[in-house]
C-alpha positions as CSV (number, residue, x, y, z in Angstrom):
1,X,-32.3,-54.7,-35.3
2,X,-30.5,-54.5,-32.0
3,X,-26.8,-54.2,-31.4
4,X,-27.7,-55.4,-27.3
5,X,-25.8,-51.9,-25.7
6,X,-27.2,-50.6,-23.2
7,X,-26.2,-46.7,-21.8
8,X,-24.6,-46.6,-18.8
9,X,-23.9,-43.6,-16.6
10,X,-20.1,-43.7,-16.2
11,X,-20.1,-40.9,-13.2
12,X,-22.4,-38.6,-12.1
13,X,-21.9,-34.5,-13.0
14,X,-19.7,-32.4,-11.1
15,X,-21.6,-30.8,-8.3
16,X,-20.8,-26.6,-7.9
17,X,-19.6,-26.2,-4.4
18,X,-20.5,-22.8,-2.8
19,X,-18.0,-23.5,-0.3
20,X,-13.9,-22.2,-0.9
21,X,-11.6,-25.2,-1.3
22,X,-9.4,-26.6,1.5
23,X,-6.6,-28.8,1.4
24,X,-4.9,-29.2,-2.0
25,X,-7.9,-28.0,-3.9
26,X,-7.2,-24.9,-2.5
27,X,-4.7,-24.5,-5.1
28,X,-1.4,-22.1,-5.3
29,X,-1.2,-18.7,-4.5
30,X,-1.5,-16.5,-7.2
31,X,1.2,-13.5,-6.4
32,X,3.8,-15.6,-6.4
33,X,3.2,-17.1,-10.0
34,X,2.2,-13.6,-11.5
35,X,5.7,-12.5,-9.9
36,X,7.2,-15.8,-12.0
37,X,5.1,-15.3,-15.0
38,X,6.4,-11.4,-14.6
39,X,9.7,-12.0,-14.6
40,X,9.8,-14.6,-17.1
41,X,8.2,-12.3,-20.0
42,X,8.6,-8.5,-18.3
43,X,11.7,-7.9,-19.8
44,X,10.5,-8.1,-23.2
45,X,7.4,-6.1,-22.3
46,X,7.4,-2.0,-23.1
47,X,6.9,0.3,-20.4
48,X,3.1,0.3,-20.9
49,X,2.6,-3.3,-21.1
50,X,4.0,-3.6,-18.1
51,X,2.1,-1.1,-15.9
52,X,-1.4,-2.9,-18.0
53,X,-0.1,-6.1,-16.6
54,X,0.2,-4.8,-13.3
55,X,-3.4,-3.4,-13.2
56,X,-4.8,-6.2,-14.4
57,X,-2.9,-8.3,-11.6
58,X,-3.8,-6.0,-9.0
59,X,-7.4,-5.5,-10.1
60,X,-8.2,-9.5,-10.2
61,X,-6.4,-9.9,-6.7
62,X,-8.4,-6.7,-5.1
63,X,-11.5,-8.2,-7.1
64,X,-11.1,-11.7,-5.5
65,X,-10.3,-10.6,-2.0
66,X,-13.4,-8.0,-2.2
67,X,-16.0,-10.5,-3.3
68,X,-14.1,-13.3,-0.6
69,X,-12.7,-16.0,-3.1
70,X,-9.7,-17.2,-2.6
71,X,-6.3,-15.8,-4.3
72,X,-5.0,-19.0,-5.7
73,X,-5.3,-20.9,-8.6
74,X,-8.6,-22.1,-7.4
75,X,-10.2,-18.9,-8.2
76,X,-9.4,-19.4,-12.0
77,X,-12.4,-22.0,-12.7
78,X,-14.9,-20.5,-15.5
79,X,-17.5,-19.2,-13.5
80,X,-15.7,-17.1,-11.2
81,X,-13.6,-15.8,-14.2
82,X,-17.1,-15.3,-15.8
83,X,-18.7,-13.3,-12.8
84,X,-14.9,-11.4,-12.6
85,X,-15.6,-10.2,-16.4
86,X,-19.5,-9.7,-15.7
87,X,-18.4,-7.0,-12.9
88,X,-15.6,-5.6,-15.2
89,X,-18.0,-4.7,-18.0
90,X,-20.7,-3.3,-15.2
Protein backbone atom coordinates (compact mmCIF):
# COMPACT_ATOMS: atom_id res chain seq x y z
CA UNK A 1 0.00 0.00 0.00
CA UNK A 2 1.06 3.43 -1.02
CA UNK A 3 0.72 6.64 0.95
CA UNK A 4 1.58 8.64 -2.87
CA UNK A 5 4.89 10.80 -1.20
CA UNK A 6 7.39 11.14 -3.06
CA UNK A 7 11.13 12.49 -1.55
CA UNK A 8 12.09 15.66 -2.54
CA UNK A 9 15.48 17.23 -2.21
CA UNK A 10 14.62 20.47 -0.30
CA UNK A 11 18.30 22.12 -0.95
CA UNK A 12 21.29 20.84 -1.99
CA UNK A 13 24.45 20.32 0.82
CA UNK A 14 26.54 23.06 1.89
CA UNK A 15 29.58 23.23 -0.33
CA UNK A 16 33.21 23.71 1.82
CA UNK A 17 34.74 26.83 0.37
CA UNK A 18 38.65 26.90 0.38
CA UNK A 19 38.45 30.40 -0.16
CA UNK A 20 38.36 33.08 3.20
CA UNK A 21 34.99 34.90 3.48
CA UNK A 22 34.40 38.47 2.34
CA UNK A 23 31.70 40.78 2.96
CA UNK A 24 29.54 39.98 6.03
CA UNK A 25 30.61 36.31 6.03
CA UNK A 26 33.72 37.46 7.01
CA UNK A 27 32.46 37.80 10.40
CA UNK A 28 33.69 39.95 13.56
CA UNK A 29 37.01 40.33 14.72
CA UNK A 30 37.86 38.23 17.45
CA UNK A 31 40.20 40.52 19.86
CA UNK A 32 37.72 42.76 20.37
CA UNK A 33 35.09 40.17 21.73
CA UNK A 34 37.76 38.13 23.74
CA UNK A 35 38.52 41.74 25.29
CA UNK A 36 34.43 41.85 25.98
CA UNK A 37 34.13 38.35 26.95
CA UNK A 38 37.45 39.20 29.31
CA UNK A 39 36.10 41.86 30.97
CA UNK A 40 32.76 40.53 31.48
CA UNK A 41 33.99 37.33 33.54
CA UNK A 42 37.94 38.36 34.33
CA UNK A 43 37.09 39.82 37.48
CA UNK A 44 35.81 36.67 38.92
CA UNK A 45 38.71 34.69 37.42
CA UNK A 46 41.98 33.86 39.88
CA UNK A 47 45.25 35.05 38.87
CA UNK A 48 45.99 31.72 36.95
CA UNK A 49 42.79 31.50 35.10
CA UNK A 50 43.45 34.54 33.88
CA UNK A 51 47.03 34.22 32.38
CA UNK A 52 45.39 30.31 30.91
CA UNK A 53 42.85 32.52 29.32
CA UNK A 54 45.24 34.73 27.87
CA UNK A 55 47.39 31.92 26.35
CA UNK A 56 44.78 30.32 25.03
CA UNK A 57 43.61 33.68 23.24
CA UNK A 58 46.88 34.41 22.09
CA UNK A 59 47.77 30.92 20.99
CA UNK A 60 44.36 30.57 18.61
CA UNK A 61 45.01 34.23 17.20
CA UNK A 62 48.94 33.38 16.52
CA UNK A 63 47.61 29.88 15.32
CA UNK A 64 45.04 31.46 12.89
CA UNK A 65 47.21 34.22 11.56
CA UNK A 66 50.22 31.46 11.05
CA UNK A 67 48.19 28.99 9.02
CA UNK A 68 46.39 32.38 7.07
CA UNK A 69 42.65 32.12 8.34
CA UNK A 70 41.10 34.86 9.19
CA UNK A 71 40.75 36.34 12.97
CA UNK A 72 37.09 36.70 13.20
CA UNK A 73 34.28 34.80 14.06
CA UNK A 74 34.52 33.11 10.71
CA UNK A 75 37.38 31.02 11.80
CA UNK A 76 35.20 29.31 14.58
CA UNK A 77 33.32 26.85 12.02
CA UNK A 78 34.07 22.99 13.08
CA UNK A 79 36.69 22.13 10.82
CA UNK A 80 39.00 24.80 11.38
CA UNK A 81 38.52 24.45 15.20
CA UNK A 82 39.10 20.65 14.44
CA UNK A 83 42.45 21.17 12.41
CA UNK A 84 43.26 24.09 15.43
CA UNK A 85 42.96 20.99 18.06
CA UNK A 86 44.58 18.38 15.58
CA UNK A 87 47.90 20.80 15.67
CA UNK A 88 47.52 21.43 19.45
CA UNK A 89 47.74 17.74 20.28
CA UNK A 90 50.79 17.20 17.51
Amino acid sequence: MSSGLVAERIADPPSVSTQPPVGPAAGRELAPLIAEYSAIYGPSWKPATVRKHRDDYRRLLDWLTETGRPTTTASLDFLTLAAYVTDLRS
